[in-house]
PDB file of N, CA, C and O in Angstrom:
ATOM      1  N   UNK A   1       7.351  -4.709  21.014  1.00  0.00           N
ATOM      2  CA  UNK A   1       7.080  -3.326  20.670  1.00  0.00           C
ATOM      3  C   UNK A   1       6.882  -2.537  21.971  1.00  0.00           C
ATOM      4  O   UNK A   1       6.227  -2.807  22.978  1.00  0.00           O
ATOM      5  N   UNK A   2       7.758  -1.322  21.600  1.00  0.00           N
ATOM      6  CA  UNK A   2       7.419  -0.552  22.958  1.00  0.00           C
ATOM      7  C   UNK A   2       6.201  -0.382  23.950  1.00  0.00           C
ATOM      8  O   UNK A   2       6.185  -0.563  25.167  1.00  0.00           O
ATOM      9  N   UNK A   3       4.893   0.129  22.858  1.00  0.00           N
ATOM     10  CA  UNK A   3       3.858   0.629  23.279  1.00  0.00           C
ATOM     11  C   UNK A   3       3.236  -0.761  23.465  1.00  0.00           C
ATOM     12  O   UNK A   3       2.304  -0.479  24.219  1.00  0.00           O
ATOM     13  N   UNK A   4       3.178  -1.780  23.304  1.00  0.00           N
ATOM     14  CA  UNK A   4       2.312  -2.799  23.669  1.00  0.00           C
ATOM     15  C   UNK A   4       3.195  -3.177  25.481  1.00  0.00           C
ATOM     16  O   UNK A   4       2.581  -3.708  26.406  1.00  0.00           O
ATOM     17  N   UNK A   5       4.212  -2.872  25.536  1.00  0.00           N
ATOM     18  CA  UNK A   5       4.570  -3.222  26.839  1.00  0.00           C
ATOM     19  C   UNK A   5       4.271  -2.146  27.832  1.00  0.00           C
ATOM     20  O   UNK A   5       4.108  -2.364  29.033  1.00  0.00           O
ATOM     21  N   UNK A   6       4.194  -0.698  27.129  1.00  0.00           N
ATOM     22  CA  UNK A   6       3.486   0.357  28.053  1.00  0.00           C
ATOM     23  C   UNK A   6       2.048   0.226  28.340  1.00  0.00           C
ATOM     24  O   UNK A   6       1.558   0.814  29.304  1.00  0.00           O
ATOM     25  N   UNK A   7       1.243  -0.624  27.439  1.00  0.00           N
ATOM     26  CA  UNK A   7       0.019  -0.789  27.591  1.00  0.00           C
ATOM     27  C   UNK A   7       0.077  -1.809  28.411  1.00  0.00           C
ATOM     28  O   UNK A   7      -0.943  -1.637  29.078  1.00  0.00           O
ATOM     29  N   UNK A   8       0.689  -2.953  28.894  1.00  0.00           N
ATOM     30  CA  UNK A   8       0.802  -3.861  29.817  1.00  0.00           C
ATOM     31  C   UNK A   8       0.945  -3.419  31.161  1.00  0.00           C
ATOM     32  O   UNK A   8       0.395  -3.992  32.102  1.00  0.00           O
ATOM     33  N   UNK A   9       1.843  -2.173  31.302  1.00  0.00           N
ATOM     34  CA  UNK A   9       2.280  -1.892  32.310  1.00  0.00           C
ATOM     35  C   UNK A   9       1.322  -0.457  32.839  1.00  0.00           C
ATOM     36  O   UNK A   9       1.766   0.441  33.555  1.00  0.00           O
ATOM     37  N   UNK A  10       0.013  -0.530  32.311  1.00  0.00           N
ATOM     38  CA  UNK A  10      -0.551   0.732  32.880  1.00  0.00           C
ATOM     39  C   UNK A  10      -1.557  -0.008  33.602  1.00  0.00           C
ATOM     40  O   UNK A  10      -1.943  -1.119  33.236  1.00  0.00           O
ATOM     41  N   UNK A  11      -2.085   0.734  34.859  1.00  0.00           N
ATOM     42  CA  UNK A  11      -3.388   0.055  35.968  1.00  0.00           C
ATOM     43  C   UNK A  11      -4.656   0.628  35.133  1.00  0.00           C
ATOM     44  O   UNK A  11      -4.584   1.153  34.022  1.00  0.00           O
ATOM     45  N   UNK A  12      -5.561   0.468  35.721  1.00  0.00           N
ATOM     46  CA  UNK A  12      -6.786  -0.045  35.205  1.00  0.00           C
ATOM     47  C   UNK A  12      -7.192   1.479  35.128  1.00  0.00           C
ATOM     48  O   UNK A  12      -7.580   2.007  34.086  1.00  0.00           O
ATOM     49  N   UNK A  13      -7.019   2.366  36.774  1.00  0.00           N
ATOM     50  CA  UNK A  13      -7.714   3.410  36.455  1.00  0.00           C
ATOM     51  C   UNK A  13      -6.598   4.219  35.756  1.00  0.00           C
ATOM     52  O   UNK A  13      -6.485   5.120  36.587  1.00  0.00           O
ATOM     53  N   UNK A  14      -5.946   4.428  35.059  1.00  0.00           N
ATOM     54  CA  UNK A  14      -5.751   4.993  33.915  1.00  0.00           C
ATOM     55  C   UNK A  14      -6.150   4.741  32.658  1.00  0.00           C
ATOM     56  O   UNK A  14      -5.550   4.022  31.858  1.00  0.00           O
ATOM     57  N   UNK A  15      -7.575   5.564  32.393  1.00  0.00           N
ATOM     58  CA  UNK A  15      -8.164   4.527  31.479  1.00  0.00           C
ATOM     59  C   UNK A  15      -8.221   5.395  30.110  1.00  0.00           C
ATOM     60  O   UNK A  15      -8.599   4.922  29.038  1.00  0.00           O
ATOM     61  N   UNK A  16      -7.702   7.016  30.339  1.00  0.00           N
ATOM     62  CA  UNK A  16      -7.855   7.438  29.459  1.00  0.00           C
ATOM     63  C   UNK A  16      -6.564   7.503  28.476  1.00  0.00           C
ATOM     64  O   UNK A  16      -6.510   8.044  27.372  1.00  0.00           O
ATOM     65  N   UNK A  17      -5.444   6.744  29.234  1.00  0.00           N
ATOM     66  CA  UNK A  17      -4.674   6.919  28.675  1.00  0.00           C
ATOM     67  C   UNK A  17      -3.914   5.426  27.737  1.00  0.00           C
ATOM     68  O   UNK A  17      -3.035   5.258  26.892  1.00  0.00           O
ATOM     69  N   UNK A  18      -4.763   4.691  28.415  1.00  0.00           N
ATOM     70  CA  UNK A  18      -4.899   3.033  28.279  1.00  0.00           C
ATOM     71  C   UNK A  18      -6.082   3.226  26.557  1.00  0.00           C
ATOM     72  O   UNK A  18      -5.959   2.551  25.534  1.00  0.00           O
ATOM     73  N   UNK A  19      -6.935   4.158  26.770  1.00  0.00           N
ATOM     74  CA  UNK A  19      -8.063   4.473  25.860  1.00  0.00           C
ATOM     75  C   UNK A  19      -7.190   4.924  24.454  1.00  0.00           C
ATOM     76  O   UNK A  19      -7.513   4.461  23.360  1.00  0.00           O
ATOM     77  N   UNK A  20      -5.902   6.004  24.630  1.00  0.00           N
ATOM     78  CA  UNK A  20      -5.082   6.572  23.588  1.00  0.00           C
ATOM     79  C   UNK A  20      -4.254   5.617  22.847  1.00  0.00           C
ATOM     80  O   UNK A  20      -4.077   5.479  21.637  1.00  0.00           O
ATOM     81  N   UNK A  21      -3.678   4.842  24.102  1.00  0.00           N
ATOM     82  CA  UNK A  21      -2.672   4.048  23.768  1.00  0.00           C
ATOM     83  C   UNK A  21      -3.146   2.680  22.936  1.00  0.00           C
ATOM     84  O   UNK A  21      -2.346   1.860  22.486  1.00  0.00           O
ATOM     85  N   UNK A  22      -4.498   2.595  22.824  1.00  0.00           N
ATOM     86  CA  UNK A  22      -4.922   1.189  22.134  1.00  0.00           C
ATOM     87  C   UNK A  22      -5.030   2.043  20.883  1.00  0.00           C
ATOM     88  O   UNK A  22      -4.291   1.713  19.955  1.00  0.00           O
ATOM     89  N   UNK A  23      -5.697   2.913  20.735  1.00  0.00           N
ATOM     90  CA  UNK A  23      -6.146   3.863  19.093  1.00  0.00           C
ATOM     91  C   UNK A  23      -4.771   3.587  18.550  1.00  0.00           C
ATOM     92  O   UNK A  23      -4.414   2.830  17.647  1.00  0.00           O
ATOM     93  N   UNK A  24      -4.122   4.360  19.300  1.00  0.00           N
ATOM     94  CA  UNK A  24      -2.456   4.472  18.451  1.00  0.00           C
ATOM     95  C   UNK A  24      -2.144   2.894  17.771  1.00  0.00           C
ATOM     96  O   UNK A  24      -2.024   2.518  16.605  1.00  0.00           O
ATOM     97  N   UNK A  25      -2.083   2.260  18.944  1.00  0.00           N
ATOM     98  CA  UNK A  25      -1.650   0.672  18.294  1.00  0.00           C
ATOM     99  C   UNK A  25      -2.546   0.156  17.019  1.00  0.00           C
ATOM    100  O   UNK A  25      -2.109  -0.326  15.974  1.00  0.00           O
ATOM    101  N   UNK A  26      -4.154   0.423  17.444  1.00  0.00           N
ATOM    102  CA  UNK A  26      -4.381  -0.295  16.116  1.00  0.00           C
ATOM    103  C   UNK A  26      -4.219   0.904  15.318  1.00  0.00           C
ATOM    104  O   UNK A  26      -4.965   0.546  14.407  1.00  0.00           O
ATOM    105  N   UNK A  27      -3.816   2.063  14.951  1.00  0.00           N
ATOM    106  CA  UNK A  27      -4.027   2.492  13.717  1.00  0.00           C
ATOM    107  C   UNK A  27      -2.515   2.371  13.035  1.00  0.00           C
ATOM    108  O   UNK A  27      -2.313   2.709  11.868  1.00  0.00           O
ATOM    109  N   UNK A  28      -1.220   1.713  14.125  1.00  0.00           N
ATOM    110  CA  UNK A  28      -0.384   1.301  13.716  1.00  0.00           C
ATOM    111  C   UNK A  28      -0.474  -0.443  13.073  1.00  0.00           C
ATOM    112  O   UNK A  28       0.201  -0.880  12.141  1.00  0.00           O
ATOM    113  N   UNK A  29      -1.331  -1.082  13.749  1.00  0.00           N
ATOM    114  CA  UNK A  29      -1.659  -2.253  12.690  1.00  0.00           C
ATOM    115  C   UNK A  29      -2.223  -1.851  11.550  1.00  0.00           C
ATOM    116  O   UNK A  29      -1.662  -1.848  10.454  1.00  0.00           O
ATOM    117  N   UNK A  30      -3.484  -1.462  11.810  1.00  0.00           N
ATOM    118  CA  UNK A  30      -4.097  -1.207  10.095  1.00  0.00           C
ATOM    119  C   UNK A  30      -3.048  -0.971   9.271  1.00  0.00           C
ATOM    120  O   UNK A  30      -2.571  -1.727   8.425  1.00  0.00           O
ATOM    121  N   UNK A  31      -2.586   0.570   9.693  1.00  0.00           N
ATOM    122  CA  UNK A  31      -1.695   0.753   8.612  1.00  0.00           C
ATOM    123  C   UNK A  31      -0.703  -0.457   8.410  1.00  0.00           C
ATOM    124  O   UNK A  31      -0.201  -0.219   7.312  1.00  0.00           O
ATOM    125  N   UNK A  32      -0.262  -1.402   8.795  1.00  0.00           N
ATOM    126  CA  UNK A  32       1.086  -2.206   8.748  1.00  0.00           C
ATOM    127  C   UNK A  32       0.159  -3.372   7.951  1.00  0.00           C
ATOM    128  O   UNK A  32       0.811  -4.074   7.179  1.00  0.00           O
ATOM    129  N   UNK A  33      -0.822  -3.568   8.017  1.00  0.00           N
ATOM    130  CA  UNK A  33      -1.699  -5.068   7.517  1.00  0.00           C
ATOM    131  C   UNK A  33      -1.805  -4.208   5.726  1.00  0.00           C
ATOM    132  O   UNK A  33      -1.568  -4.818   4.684  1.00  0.00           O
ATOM    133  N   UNK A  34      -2.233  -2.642   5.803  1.00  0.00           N
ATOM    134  CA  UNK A  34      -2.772  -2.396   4.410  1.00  0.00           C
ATOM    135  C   UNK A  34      -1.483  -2.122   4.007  1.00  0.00           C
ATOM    136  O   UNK A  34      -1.569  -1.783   2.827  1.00  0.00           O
ATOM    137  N   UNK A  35       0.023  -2.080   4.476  1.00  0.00           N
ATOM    138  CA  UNK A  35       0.932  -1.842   3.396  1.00  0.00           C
ATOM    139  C   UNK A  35       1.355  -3.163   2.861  1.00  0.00           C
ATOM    140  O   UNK A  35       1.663  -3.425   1.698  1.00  0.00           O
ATOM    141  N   UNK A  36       1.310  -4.238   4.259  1.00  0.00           N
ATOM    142  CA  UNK A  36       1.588  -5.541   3.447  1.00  0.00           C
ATOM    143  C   UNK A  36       0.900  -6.275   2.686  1.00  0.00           C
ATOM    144  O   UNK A  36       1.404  -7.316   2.265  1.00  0.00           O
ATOM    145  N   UNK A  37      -0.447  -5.901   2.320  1.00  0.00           N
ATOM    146  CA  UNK A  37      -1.369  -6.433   1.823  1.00  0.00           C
ATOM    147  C   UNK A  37      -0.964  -5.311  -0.163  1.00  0.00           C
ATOM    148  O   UNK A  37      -1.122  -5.721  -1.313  1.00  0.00           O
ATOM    149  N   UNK A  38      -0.606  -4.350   0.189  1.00  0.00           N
ATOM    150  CA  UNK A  38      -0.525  -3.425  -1.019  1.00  0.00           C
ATOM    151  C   UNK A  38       0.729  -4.458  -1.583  1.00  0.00           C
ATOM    152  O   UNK A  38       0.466  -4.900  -2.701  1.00  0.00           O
ATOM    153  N   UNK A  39       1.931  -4.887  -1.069  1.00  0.00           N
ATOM    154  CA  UNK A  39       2.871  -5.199  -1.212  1.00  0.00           C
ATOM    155  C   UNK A  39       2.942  -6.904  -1.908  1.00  0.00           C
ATOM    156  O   UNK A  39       3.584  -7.322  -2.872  1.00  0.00           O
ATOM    157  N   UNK A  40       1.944  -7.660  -0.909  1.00  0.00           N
ATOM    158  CA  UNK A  40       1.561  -8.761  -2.074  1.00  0.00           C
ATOM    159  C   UNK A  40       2.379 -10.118  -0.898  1.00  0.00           C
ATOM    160  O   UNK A  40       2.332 -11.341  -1.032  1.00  0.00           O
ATOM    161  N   UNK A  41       3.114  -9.245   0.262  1.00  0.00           N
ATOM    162  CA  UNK A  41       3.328 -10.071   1.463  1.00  0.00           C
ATOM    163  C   UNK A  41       2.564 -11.048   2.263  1.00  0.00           C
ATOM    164  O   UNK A  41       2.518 -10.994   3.492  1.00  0.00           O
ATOM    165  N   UNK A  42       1.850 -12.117   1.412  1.00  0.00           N
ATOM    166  CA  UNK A  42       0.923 -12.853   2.050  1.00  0.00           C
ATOM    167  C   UNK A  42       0.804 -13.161   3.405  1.00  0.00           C
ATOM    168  O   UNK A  42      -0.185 -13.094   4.134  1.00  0.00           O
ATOM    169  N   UNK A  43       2.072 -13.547   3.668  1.00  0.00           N
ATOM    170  CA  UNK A  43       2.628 -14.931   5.250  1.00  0.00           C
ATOM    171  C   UNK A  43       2.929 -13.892   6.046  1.00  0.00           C
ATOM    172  O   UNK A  43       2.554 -14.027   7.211  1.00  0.00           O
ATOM    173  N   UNK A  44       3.778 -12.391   5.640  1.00  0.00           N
ATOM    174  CA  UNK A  44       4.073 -11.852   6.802  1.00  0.00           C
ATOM    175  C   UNK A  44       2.507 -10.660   7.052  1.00  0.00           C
ATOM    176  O   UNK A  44       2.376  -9.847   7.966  1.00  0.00           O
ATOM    177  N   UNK A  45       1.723 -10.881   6.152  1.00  0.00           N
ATOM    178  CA  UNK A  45       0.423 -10.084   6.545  1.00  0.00           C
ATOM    179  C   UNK A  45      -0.811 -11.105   7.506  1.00  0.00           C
ATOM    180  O   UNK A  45      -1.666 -10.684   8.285  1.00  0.00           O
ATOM    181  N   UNK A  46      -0.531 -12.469   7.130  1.00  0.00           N
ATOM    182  CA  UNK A  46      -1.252 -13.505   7.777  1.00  0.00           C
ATOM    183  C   UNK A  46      -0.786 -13.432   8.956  1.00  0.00           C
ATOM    184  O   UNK A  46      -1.624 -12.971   9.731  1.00  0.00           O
ATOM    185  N   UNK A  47       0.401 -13.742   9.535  1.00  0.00           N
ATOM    186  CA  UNK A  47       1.748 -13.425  10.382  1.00  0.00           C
ATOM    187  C   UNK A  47       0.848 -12.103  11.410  1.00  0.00           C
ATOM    188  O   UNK A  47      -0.033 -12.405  12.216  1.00  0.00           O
ATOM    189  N   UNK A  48       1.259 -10.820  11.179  1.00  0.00           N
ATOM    190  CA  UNK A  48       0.339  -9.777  11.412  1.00  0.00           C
ATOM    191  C   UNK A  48      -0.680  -9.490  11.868  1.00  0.00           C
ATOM    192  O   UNK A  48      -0.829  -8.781  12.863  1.00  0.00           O
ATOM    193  N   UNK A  49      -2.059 -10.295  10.821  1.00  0.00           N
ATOM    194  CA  UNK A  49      -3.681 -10.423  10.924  1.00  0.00           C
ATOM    195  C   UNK A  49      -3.608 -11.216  12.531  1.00  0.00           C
ATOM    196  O   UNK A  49      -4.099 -10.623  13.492  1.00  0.00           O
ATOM    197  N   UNK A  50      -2.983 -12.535  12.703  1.00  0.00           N
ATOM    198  CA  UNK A  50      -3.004 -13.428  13.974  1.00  0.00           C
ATOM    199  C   UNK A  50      -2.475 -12.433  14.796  1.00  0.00           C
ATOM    200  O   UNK A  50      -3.364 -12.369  15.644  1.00  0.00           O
ATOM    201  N   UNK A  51      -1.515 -11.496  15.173  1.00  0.00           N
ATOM    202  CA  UNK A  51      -1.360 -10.968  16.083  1.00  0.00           C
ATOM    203  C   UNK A  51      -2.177  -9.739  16.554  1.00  0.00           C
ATOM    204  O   UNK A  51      -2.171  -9.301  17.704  1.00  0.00           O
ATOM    205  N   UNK A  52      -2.875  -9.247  15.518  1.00  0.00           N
ATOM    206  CA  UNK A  52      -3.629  -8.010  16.173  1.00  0.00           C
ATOM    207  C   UNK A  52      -4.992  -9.081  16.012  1.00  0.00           C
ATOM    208  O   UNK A  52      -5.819  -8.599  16.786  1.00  0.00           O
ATOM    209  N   UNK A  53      -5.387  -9.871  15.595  1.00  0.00           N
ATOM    210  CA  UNK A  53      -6.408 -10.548  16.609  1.00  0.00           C
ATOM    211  C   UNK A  53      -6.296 -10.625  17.769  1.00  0.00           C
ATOM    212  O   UNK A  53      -7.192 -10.147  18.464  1.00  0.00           O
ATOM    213  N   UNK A  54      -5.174 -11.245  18.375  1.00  0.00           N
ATOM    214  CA  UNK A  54      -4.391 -11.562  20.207  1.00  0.00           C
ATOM    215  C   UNK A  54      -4.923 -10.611  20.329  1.00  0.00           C
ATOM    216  O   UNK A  54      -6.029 -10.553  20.867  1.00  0.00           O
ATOM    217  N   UNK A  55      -4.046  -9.185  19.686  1.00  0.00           N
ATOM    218  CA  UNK A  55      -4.437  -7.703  20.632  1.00  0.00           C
ATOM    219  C   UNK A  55      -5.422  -7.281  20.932  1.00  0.00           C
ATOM    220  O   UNK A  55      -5.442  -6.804  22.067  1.00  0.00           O
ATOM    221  N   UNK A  56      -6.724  -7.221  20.124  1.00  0.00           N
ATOM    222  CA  UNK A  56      -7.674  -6.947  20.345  1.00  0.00           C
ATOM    223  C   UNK A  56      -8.692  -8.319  21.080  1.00  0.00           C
ATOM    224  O   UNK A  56      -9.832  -8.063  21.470  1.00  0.00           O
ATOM    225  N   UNK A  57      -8.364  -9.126  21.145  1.00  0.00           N
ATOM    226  CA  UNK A  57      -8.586 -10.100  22.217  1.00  0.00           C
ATOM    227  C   UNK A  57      -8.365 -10.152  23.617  1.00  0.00           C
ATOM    228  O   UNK A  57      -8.843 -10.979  24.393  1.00  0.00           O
ATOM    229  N   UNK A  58      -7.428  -8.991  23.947  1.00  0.00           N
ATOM    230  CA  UNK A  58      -6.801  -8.645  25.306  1.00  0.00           C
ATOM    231  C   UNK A  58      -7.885  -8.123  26.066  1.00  0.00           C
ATOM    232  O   UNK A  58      -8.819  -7.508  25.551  1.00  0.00           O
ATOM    233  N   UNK A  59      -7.780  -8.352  27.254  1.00  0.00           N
ATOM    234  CA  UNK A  59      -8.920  -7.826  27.891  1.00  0.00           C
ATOM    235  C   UNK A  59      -8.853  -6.307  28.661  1.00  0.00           C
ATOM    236  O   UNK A  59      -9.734  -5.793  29.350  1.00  0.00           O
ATOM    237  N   UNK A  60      -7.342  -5.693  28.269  1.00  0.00           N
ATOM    238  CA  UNK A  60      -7.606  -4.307  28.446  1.00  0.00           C
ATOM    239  C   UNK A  60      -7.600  -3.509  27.458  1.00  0.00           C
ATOM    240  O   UNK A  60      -7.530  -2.289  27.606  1.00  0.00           O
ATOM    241  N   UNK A  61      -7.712  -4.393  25.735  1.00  0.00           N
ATOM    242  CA  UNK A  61      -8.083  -3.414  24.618  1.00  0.00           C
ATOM    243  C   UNK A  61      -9.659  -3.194  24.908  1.00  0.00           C
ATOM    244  O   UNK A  61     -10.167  -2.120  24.585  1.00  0.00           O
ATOM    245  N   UNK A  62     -10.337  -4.079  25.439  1.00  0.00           N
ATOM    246  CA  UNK A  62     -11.894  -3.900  25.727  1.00  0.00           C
ATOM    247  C   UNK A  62     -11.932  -3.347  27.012  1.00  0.00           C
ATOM    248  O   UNK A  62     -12.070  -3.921  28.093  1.00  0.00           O
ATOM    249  N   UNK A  63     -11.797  -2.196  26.764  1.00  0.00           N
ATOM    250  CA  UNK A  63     -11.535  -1.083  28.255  1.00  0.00           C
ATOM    251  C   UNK A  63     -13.283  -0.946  28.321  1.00  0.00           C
ATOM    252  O   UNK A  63     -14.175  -1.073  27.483  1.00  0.00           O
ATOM    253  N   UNK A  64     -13.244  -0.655  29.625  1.00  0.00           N
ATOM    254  CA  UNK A  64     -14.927  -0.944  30.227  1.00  0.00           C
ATOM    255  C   UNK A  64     -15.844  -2.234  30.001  1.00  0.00           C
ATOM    256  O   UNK A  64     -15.527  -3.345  29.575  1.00  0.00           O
ATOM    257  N   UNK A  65     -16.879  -1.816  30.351  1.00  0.00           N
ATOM    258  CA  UNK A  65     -17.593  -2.707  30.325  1.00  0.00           C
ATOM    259  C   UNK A  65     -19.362  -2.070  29.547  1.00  0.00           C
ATOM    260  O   UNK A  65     -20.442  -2.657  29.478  1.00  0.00           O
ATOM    261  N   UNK A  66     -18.915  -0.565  29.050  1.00  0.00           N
ATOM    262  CA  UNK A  66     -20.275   0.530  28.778  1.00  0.00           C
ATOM    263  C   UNK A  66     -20.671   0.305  27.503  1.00  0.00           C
ATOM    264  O   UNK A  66     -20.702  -0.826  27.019  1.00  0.00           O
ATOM    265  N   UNK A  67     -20.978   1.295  26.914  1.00  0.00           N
ATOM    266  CA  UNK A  67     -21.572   1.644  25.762  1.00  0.00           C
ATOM    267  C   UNK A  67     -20.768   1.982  24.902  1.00  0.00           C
ATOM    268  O   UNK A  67     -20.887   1.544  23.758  1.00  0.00           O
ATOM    269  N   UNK A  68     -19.624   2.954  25.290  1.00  0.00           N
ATOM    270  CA  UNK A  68     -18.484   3.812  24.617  1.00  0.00           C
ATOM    271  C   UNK A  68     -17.951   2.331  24.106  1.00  0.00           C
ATOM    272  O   UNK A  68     -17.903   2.136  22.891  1.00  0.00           O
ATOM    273  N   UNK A  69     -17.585   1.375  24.941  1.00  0.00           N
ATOM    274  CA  UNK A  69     -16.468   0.476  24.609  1.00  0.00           C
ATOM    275  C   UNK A  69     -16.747  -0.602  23.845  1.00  0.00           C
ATOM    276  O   UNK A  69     -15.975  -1.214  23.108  1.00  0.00           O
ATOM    277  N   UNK A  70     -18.197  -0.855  24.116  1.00  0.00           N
ATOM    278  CA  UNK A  70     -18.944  -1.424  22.563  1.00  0.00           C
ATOM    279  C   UNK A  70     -18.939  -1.154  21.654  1.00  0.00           C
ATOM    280  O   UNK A  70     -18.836  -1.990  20.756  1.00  0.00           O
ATOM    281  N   UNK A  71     -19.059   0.283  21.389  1.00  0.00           N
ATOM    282  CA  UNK A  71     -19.142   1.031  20.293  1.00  0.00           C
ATOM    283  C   UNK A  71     -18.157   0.870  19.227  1.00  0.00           C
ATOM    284  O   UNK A  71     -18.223   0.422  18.083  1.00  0.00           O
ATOM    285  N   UNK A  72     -16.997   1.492  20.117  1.00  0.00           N
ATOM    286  CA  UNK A  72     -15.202   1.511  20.092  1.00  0.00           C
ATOM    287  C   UNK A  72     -14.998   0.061  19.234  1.00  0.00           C
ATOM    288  O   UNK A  72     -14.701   0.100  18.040  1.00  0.00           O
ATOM    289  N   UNK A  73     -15.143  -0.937  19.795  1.00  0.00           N
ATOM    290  CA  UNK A  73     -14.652  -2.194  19.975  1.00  0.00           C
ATOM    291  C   UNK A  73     -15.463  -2.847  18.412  1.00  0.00           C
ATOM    292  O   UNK A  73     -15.047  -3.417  17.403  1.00  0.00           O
ATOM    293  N   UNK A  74     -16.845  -2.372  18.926  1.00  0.00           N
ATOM    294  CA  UNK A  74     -17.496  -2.709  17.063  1.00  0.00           C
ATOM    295  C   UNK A  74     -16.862  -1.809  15.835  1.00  0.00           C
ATOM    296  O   UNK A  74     -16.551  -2.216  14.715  1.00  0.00           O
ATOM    297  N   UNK A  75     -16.772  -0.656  16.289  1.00  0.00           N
ATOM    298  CA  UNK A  75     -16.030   0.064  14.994  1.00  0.00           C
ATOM    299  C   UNK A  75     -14.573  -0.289  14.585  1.00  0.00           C
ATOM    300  O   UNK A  75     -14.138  -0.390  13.438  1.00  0.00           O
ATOM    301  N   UNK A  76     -14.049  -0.420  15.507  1.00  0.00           N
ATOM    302  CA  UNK A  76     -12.661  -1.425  14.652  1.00  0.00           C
ATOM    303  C   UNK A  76     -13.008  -2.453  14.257  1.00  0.00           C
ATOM    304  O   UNK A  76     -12.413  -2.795  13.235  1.00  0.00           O
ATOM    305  N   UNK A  77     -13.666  -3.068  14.585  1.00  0.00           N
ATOM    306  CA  UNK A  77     -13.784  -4.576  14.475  1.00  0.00           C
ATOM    307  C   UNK A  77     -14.306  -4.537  12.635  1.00  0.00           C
ATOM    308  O   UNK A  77     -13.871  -5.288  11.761  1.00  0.00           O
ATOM    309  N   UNK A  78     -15.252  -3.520  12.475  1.00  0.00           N
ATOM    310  CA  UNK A  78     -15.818  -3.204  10.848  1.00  0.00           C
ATOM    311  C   UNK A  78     -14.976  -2.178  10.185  1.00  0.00           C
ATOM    312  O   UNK A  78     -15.270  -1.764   9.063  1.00  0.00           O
ATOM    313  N   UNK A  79     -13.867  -1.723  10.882  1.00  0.00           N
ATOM    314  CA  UNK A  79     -13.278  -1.034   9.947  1.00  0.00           C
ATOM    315  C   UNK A  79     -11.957  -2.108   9.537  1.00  0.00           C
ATOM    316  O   UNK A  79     -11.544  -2.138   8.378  1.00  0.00           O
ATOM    317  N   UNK A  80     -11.401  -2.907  10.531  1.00  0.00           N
ATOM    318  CA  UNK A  80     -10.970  -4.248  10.161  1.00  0.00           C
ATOM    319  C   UNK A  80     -10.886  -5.133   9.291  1.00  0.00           C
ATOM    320  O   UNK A  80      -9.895  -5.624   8.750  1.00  0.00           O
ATOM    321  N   UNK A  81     -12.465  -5.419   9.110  1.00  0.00           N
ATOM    322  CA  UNK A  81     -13.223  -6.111   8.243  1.00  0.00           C
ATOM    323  C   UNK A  81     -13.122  -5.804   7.041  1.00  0.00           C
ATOM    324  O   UNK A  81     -12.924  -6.626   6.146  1.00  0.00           O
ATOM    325  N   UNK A  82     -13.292  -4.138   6.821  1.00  0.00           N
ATOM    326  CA  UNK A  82     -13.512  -3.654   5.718  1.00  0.00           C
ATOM    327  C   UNK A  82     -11.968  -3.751   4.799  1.00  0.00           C
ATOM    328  O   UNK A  82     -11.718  -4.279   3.716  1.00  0.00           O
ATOM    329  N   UNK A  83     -11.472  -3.315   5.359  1.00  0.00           N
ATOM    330  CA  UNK A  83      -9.780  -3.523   4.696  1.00  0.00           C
ATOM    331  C   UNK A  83      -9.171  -4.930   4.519  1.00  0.00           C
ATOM    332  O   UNK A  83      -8.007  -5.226   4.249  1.00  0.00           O
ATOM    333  N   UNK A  84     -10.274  -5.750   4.743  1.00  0.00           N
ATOM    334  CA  UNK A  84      -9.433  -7.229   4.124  1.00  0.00           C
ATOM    335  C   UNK A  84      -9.646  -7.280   2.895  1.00  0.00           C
ATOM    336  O   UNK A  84      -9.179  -8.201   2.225  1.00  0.00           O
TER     337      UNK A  84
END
């Protein structure tokens, strides 16, 4: 996917744009996990679930090291949760 290789290819201090570019991606998973999940696509939503784990396992989706990125990082993590 495009944007996961633009997110590879950005340095560190670009962080606000490293900050946009992760929102976008996961709100392109969510949405892709809740249509296959509406759809009844077990294997290719399991398929899916394992890869945006990786992503958010990356260590520049956990941009900083502050408060903001705790925050950030817990609120997907329960809005995640919530849609299984």
């Amino acid at each position: 996917m495009f944007l996961l290789k633009k997110l590879d290819s950005l340095k560190n201090q670009d962080k606000t744009q490293t900050t946009m570019l992760i929102m976008w991606l996961i709100e392109l998973y969510l949405n892709d996990l809740g249509s296959l999940k509406e759809e009844g696509s077990q294997a290719k939503h399991e398929d899916l679930e394992e890869e945006f784990r990786k992503f958010l396992a990356q260590t520049k989706v956990k941009v900083g090291d502050n408060k903001e990125s705790d925050l950030m990082n817990t609120i997907i993590w329960n809005i995640w949760l919530i849609n299984e």
